[in-house]
N, C-alpha and C positions, 0 to 999 in steps of 0.2 A: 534436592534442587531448591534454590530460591523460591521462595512463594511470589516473587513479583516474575519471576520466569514464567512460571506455572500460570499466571492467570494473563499473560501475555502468550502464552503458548496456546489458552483456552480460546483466546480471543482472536489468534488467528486460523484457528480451526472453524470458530463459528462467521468469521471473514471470509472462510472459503467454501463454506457450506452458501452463505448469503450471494456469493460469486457464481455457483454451480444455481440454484435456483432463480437468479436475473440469466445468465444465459439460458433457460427452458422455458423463459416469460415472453407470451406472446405479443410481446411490445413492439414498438417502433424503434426501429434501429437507431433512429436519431437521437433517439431517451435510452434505450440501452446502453448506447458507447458510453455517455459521461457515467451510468452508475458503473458499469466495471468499470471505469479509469479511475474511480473513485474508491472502490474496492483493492484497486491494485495497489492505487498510491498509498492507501492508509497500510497494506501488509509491506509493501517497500518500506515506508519510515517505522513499523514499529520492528522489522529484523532489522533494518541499520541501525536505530538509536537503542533496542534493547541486546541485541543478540550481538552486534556486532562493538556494543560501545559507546558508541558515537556521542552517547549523551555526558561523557568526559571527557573528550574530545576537545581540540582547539575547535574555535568558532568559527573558523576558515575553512576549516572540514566540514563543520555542519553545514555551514552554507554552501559546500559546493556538491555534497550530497542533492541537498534539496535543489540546486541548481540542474544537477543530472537529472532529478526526478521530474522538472520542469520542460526539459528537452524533449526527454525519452514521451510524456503525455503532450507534450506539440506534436512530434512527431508525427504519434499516433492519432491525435485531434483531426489532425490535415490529412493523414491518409483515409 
């Protein structure tokens, strides 16, 4: 395996480790949402742009990636 896999794989393992211990933190929910939404978003764009490509990709793609990524965190903002 690539070595930039690998340390993109390491790193969203310790993204969901960092994910699982803000959801068991006795915080305010209102400071909670944005760190998982933050969490989520950074493992969203590094599987699109490493795992999936994206990052040779035409720039209409990328941008309409991160356009989705922007909907999908309203979405969930507002709910």
């Amino acid at each position: 395996m690539n070595k930039t896999l690998t340390w993109t794989f390491g790193l969203l393992a310790l993204l969901t480790l960092a994910a699982l211990l803000v959801s068991n933190l006795a915080i305010e929910p209102s400071t909670k949402k944005p760190l998982m939404l933050l969490l989520f978003s950074s493992k969203f764009l590094l599987v699109a742009f490493q795992f999936m490509e994206l990052k040779k990709a035409h720039v209409a793609w990328r941008a309409a990636i991160v356009a989705v990524l922007a909907v999908i965190n309203g979405v969930i903002a507002v709910a």
